[in-house]
NUTILO-628620 format. One record per residue (C-alpha): residue in three letters; x, z, y. Coordinates in steps of 0.2 Angstrom, whole numbers, plus 2048, in hexadecimal, padded with zeros to 3 digits. Layout:
! NUTILO-628620
ALAXZY ...
END
This chain:
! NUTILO-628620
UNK700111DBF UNK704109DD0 UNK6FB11ADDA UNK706125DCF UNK71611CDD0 UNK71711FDE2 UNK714132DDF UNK72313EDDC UNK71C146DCC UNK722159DCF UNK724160DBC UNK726173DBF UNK73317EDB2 UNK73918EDB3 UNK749191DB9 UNK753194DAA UNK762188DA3 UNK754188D94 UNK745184D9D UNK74F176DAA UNK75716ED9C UNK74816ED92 UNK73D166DA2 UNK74B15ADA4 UNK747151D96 UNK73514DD9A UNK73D148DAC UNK74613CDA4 UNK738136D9A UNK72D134DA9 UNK73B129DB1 UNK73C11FDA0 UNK72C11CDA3 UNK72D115DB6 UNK727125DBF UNK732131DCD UNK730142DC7 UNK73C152DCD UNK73C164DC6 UNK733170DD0 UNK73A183DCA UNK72B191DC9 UNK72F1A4DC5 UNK7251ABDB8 UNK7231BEDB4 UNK72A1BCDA3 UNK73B1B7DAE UNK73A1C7DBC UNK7361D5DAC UNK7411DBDA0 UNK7341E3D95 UNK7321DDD84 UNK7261CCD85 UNK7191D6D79 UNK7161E2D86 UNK7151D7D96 UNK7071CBD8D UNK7061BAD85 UNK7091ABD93 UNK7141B6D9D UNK71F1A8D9E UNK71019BDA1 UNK7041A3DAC UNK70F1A0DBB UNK71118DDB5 UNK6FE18ADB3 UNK6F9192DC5 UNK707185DCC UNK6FC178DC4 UNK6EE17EDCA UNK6F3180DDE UNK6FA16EDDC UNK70C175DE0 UNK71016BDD0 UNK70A15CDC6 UNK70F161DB4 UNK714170DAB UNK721171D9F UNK72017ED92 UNK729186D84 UNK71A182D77 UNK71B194D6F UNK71A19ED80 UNK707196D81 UNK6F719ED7C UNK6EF197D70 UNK6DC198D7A UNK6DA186D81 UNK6D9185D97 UNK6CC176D99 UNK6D5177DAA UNK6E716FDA2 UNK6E9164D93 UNK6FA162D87 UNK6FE14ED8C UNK70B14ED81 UNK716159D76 UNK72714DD75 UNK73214DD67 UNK73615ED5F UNK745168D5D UNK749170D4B UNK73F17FD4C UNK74918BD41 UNK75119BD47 UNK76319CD49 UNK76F1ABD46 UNK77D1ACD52 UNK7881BBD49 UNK7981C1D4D UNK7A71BCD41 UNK79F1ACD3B UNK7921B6D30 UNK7821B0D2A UNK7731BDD27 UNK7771C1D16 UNK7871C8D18 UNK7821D2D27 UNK7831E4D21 UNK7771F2D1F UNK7771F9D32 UNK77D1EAD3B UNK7751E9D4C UNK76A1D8D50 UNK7611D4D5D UNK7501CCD61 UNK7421D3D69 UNK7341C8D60 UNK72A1D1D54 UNK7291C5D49 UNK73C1C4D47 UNK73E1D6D45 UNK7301D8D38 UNK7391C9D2E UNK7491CFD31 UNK7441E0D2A UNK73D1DAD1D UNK74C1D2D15 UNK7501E3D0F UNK7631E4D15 UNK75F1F3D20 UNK7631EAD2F UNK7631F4D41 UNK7581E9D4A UNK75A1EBD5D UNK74F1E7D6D UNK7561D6D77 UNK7511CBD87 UNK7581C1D92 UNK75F1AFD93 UNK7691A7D84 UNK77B1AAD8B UNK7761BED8D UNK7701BED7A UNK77E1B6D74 UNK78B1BED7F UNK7871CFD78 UNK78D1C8D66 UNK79B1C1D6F UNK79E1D3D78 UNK79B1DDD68 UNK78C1E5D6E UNK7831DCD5E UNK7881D7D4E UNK77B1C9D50 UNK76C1C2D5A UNK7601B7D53 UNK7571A9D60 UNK74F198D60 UNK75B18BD5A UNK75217DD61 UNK757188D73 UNK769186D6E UNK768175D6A UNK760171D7B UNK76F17AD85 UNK77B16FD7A UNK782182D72 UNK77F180D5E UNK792184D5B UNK78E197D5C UNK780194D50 UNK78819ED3E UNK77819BD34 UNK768190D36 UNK75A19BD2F UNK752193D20 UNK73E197D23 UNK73E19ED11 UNK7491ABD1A UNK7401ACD2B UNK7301A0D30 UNK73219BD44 UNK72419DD4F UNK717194D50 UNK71A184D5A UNK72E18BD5E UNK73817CD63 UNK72B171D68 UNK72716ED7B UNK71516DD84 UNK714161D92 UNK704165D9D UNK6FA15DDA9 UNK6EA161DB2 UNK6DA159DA8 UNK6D6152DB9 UNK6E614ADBB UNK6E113BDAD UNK6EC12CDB5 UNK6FC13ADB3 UNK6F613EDA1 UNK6F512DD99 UNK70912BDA0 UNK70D13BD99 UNK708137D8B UNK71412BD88 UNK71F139D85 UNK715141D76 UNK71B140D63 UNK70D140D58 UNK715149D47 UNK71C157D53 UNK70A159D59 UNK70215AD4B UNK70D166D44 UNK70B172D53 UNK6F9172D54 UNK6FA176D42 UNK705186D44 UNK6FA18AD53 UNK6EA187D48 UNK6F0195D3F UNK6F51A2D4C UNK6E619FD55 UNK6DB1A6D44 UNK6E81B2D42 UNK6E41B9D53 UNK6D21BBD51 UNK6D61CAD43 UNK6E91CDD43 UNK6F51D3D4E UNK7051D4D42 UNK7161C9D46 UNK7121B6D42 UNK71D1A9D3C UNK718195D36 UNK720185D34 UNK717176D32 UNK720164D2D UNK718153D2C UNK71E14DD18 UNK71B13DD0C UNK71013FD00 UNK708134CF3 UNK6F9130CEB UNK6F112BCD9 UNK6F3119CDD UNK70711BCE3 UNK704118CF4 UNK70D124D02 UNK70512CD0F UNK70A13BD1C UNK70314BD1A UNK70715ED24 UNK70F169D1A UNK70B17BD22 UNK71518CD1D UNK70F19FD25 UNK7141AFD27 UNK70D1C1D2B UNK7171CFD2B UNK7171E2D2D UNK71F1E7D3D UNK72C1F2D33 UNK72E1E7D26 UNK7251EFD19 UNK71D1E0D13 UNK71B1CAD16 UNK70D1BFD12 UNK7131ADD0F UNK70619ED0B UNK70718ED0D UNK6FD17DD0D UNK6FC169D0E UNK6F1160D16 UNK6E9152D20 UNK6F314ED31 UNK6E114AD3A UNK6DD15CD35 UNK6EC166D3D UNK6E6172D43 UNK6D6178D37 UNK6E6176D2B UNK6EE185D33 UNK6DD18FD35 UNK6D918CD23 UNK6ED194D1F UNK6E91A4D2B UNK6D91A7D22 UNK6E31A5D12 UNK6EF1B2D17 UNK6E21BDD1E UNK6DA1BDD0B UNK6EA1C3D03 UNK6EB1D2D0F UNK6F21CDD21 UNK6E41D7D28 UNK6EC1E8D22 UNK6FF1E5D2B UNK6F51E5D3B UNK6F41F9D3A UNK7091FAD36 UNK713200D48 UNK725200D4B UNK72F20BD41 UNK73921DD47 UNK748214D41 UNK74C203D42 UNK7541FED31 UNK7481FAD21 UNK74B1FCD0F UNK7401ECD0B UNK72F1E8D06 UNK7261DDCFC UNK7221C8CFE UNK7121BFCFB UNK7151ACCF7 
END
C-alpha cells in the first residue's frame, strides 16, 4: 500500500459529461481509500463515428480504454459495463464493479407523456436494437427512429420537437443529476435493460495485483453478482443468436422449509425480433455463487422456446409495427 500511495493512480474515461462523471466517483473512491488518483481522458472510436454502435462493432467505446491500459498511459479503466464484450482479456481483470445505478430505461416524452399515451406514428428515438425491437413490439405502431450522440443532444431533440420521445439509460440521467425530464421509468415488464446497463466495470491490469486488492474496496458484491448473471446469459446467447437482448437480474430474499431467509438472483430475459414481430421472455432464481451459469442456463432456456428463429428477422421497409406475440 505504501509503494502505491505515492503513485498518482491515472484512471482513464472517455471524455463525455457521462463517462467523467461516472470515472469521478471511483476517484473519489480511491481518495476514500487514501490513494491520489486523477482522470486521464482517452478518445474512443465510438466518440469520433456517428454510425449506429451495431455497425462500428462491440467495444468501440472500450478498445481505446483497454490499449491505454496496456501501453501504461493509464492505471485503470473505467467502463460503462454494457459497452464490454463479454469474452474475458486475461490481460485486464474487473476489480470491482461499485454500487449500481437503477438499471431501467427512461422515457423522456414531450408534454409529460408516458409510453402508452404516445400515439400510433409518434417519432421516438433510440438506436439500440434492442430497444427498437421492444418498442416495436408493444403494438402502438410507434415510428422508431435512428439516434446518437450525447444525453443533451437526445433530449434536446424532444425539447426542439424533432421527436415525440427518446428512450435512454436512466441510470445516465441520474448520474448527470437530470432525472427531472424523466416522463416514465420503463417497468422491465415493458422493456428489459441490457445486460449489465447502469452498472460500472472498474479495470485493472492482472499484473497490477497491489492496485487490484485497493480497487477492490470499491466493489459491491449484490451488483456483481447480478451483472455477471445478465452477462452469463448474453454470453450463451451469442454463441447461437444474434437478435436484440434484454435482462435484468436482482439479488431477493428468499426462504426455506425451515423458515430461515437467505438471498438468492432473481434473473428476467428477453429476445426479440428486430421488427418486432415476436419476444421471448423467461426467467429464473438461483444461487448467488452460481451467477453466471444462472444466466447461461436462462439463454439456453430461451434458445429452447425458439430464440434461434428471431436471428434470421432484419429491419423492416417501414419502421412502425402492428405487434406480435409474447412468450412468458
Amino acid at each position: 500500500m505504501s509503494e502505491i500511495g505515492a503513485r498518482v493512480i491515472r484512471i482513464g474515461t472517455r471524455g463525455s459529461l457521462l463517462a467523467t462523471t461516472q470515472a469521478e466517483t471511483v476517484r473519489q473512491g480511491l481518495i476514500a481509500a487514501g490513494l491520489n488518483a486523477e482522470l486521464v481522458i482517452v478518445k474512443t472510436a465510438g466518440d469520433l463515428s456517428a454510425a449506429p454502435v451495431q455497425t462500428i462493432g462491440v467495444g468501440v467505446f472500450t478498445a481505446a480504454l483497454r490499449e491505454a491500459l496496456t501501453d501504461g498511459k493509464v492505471d485503470i479503466a473505467v467502463h460503462s459495463y454494457k459497452d464490454l464484450p463479454t469474452a474475458p482479456d486475461e490481460r485486464f481483470v474487473i476489480a470491482a464493479v461499485p454500487e449500481r445505478e437503477d438499471p431501467r430505461d427512461a422515457l423522456v416524452a414531450r408534454d409529460g407523456l408516458v409510453l402508452g399515451e404516445l400515439p400510433a406514428g409518434a417519432k421516438i428515438g433510440t438506436s439500440a436494437p434492442r430497444r427498437v425491437a421492444q418498442l416495436r413490439a408493444l403494438g402502438q405502431g410507434l415510428n422508431v427512429v435512428p439516434l446518437r450522440g450525447n444525453l443533451d443532444t437526445r433530449i434536446g431533440k424532444v425539447a426542439s420537437g424533432e421527436l415525440d420521445a427518446v428512450v435512454v439509460a436512466r441510470a445516465g440521467l441520474a448520474r448527470i443529476d437530470r432525472l427531472e425530464v424523466v416522463t416514465e421509468s420503463l417497468d422491465p415488464v415493458q422493456m428489459l435493460p441490457a445486460p449489465a446497463q447502469g452498472a460500472l466495470a472498474v479495470e485493472c491490469r492482472t499484473a497490477d495485483t497491489d492496485l487490484v486488492e485497493v480497487v477492490r474496496t470499491l466493489d459491491d458484491a449484490n451488483s456483481r453478482a447480478a451483472v455477471a448473471a445478465e452477462r452469463g446469459l448474453l454470453a450463451e446467447l451469442e454463441a447461437g443468436c444474434t437478435a436484440p437482448v434484454g435482462a435484468v437480474a436482482e439479488v431477493v430474499e428468499s426462504i426455506d422449509e425451515d423458515g430461515r431467509i437467505f438471498d438468492e438472483i432473481s434473473l428476467r430475459g428477453c429476445v426479440a425480433a428486430i421488427d418486432g414481430s415476436d419476444s421471448i421472455r423467461a426467467s429464473i432464481v438461483g444461487s448467488i455463487a452460481g451467477a453466471e451459469e444462472l444466466g447461461r442456463d436462462l439463454a439456453r432456456e430461451l434458445l429452447d422456446l425458439g430464440a434461434r428463429d428471431l436471428v434470421a428477422v432484419t429491419e423492416p421497409a417501414v419502421p412502425a409495427h402492428t405487434g406480435g406475440a409474447t412468450h412468458v
